[in-house]
N, C-alpha and C positions, 0 to 999 in steps of 0.2 A: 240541475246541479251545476256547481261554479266551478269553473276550470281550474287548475294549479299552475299558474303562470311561469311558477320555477320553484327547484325543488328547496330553495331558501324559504317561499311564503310557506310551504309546510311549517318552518320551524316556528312559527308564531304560532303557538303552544298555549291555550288554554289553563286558566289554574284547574294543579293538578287534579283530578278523582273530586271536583267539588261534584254535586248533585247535581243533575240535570233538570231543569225547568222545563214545562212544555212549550213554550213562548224563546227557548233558546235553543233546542233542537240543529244541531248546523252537521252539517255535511263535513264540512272543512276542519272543525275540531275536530270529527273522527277521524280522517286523513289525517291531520297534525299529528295525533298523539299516535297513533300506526306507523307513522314515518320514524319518529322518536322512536318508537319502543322496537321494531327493526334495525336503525343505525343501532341502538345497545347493545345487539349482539355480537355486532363486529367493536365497534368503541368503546365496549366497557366499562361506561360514565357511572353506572348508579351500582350501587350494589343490590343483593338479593332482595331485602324488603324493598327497596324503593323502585326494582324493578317490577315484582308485582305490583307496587300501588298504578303506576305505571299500566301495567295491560288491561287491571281492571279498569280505570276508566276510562283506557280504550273502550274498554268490551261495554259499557254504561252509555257509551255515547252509541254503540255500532245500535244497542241494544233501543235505543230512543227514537234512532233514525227509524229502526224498522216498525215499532209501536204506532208511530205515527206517519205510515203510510208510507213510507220512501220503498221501492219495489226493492228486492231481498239482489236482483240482478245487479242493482246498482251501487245496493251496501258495499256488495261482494267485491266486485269490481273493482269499485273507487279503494277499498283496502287492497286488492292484490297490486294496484299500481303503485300508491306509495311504498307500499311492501319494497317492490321495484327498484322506485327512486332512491332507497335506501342504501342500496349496495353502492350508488354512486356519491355516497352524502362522504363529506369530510371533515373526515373525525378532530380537526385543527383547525377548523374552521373557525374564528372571532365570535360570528354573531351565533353559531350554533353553541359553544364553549358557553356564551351567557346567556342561552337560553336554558344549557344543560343547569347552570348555577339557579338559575331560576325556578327550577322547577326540584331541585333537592331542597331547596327552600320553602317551599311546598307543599313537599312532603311531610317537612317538618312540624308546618303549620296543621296538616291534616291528622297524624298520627298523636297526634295528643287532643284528638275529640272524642269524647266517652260515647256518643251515639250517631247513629246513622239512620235516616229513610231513605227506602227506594221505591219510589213509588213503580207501578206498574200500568195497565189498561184498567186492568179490575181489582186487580189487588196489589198490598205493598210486602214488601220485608223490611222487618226492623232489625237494627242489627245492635247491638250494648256492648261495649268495652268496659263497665263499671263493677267496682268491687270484685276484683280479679277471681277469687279465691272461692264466691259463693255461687250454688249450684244453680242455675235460673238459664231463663232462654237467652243466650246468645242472636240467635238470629233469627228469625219466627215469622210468619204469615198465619193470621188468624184465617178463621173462615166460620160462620154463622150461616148454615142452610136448616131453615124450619127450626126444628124443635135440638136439632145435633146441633154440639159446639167443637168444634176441631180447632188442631193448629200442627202444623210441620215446620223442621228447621233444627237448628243445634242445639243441643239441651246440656248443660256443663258448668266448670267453671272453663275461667279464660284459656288453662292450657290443656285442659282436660274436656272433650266434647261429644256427644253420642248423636249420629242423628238422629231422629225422632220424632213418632208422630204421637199423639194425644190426641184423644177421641172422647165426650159424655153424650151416651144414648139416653135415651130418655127410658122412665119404666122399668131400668136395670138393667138393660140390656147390656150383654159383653158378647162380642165378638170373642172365641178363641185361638185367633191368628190376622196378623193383617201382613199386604206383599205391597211393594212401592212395582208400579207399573210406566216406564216407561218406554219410550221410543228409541228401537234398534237400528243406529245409523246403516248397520250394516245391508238389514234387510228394507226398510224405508227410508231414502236421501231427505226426501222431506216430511218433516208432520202435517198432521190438518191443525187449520189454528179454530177450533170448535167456541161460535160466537154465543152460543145455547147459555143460559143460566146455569149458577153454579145449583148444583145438589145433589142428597145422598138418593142413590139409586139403584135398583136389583138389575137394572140393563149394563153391559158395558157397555163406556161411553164410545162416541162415533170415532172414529178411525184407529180404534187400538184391534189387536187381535193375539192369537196366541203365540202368535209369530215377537211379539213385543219383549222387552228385557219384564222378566217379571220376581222382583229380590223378596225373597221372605226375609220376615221380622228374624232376630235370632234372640229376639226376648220378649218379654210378656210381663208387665208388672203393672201392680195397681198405685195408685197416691192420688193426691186430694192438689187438685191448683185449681185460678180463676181461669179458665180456658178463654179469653176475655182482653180487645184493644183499647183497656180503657187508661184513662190519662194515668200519670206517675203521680203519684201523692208519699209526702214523706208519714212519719210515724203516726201521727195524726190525723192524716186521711186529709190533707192538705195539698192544693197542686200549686207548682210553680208559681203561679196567679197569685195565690194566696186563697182559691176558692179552697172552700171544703167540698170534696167528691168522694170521701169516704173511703172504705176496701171493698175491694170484690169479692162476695164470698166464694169461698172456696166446695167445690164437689168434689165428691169420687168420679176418678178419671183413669182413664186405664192407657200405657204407654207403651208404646211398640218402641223397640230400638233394630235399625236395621245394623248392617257393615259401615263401614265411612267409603268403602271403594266405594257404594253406589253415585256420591258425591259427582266422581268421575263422568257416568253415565247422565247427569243432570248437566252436568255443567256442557254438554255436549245438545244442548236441546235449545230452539228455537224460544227467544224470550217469550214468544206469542204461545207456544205449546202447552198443555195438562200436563202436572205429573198429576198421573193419578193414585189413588189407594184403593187396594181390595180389602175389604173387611169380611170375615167368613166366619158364619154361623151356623147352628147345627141345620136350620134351616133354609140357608144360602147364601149369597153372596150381595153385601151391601157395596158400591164404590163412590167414591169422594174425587173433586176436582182439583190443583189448586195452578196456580199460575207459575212456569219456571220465573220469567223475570229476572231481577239481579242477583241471581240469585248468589254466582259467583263473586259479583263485586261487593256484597255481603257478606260471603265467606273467607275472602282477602280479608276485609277491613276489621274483622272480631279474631286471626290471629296474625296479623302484622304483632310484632315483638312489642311492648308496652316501651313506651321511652320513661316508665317512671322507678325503671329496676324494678320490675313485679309489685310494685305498690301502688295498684290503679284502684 
């Protein structure tokens, strides 16, 4: 890890919430943008959306560092200092003034993107800003184990959102209840990060217990979608390319809708961590894997406010 020579090199700030590369992974832009989104509370530079875009790519970068290997002590650390240096940063400062201008510029640039990737270790979220009004996945991680096709994440239009998970069994199968399972900071400080392959399985997975936060669905409905990461093609079955890839056909799929607090409880989970699903049937209990990830800087970047007066 590279030292902070003084609390000026923090403010060499990274553009803002761009995507993280694996080959650009840095310690120091996580500090940077920790340092920044700290002074803001005392300095008052951005306002509410641009403060969020702000912590989430803090949390994009903390989220990268720990993906790939950097020890969780270190993460920790290196943000509780900047944290720190913050209280002593000065909010009149010249070069932090245009660093602040730089980076509401930034934002500018970032908030008028209709899409987003985040990638993960093993999985991604996609997150769509497009066509405000019409009901589709907002922010989504597919998942393909065996013969089941799932997907969890925001199902809505842009101001209106359910979280939600989507399940196709094969042979008819319906589950009549599914529960989102996650990790109780209170009773475990930290998760297991489970390296094991993803799939659906009648054992609960390794390090959860009943001890665990466990949200029942509060709805149950059936509809027909591609449960499926396959490219965008317009009316024609056309992609970006100009390839023909056709549509995905659509099955019957059956959709759980949980609370949106549970939100809360994810966004408090190690990006390496499961959330998992129970699916429960009359003859027991199937569970599903998926990867937290970005999952938050995905759920910033699909309701940051449209800069096109609700005509995205």
């Amino acid at each position: 890890m590279k030292k902070c020579r003084t609390p000026l090199a923090l403010l060499l700030m990274a553009t803002l919430c761009s995507p993280v590369a694996a080959q650009d992974v840095s310690l120091d832009t996580m500090i940077k943008r920790q340092f920044v989104t700290a002074a803001n509370t005392r300095c008052q530079w951005f306002d509410g959306p641009t403060t969020l875009a702000l912590k989430a790519g803090m949390l994009q970068t903390r989220n990268s560092a720990l993906n790939h290997g950097v020890a969780p002590e270190v993460v920790y650390g290196a943000l509780s200092k900047a944290k720190a240096a913050a209280t002593r940063a000065d909010c009149r400062n010249p070069a932090l003034l245009a660093e602040v201008e730089t980076m509401k510029g930034a934002y500018k640039g970032f908030v008028t993107r209709n899409r987003l990737t985040l990638p993960g270790l093993r999985a991604q979220w996609q997150a769509d800003r497009t066509q405000m009004r019409d009901a589709k996945w907002r922010l989504v991680q597919y998942q393909q184990t065996g013969d089941v096709a799932l997907a969890i994440g925001l199902y809505g239009s842009l101001t209106q959102q359910t979280l939600s998970v989507m399940v196709q069994f094969p042979d008819g199968r319906q589950p009549y209840a599914a529960r989102l399972i996650v990790r109780d900071p209170h009773y475990r400080s930290n998760g297991l990060v489970n390296r094991s392959a993803y799939s659906v399985s009648a054992r609960m997975p390794a390090g959860f217990s009943t001890y665990d936060l466990s949200i029942p669905a509060r709805q149950r409905r059936e509809t027909s979608i591609a449960l499926t990461d396959a490219p965008r093609v317009n009316l024609a079955g056309f992609t970006v390319e100009g390839k023909y890839a056709g549509h995905q056909e659509k099955r019957d799929t059956l959709r759980f809708d949980f609370p949106m607090t549970t939100t809360t409880a994810i966004a408090k989970l190690d990006p390496r961590e499961d959330i998992v699903v129970a699916f429960d049937f009359d003859d027991g209990t199937q569970y599903a894997r998926f990867e937290a990830g970005d999952f938050v800087p995905g759920l910033v970047f699909v309701t940051l406010p449209s800069p096109y007066g609700g005509k995205l």
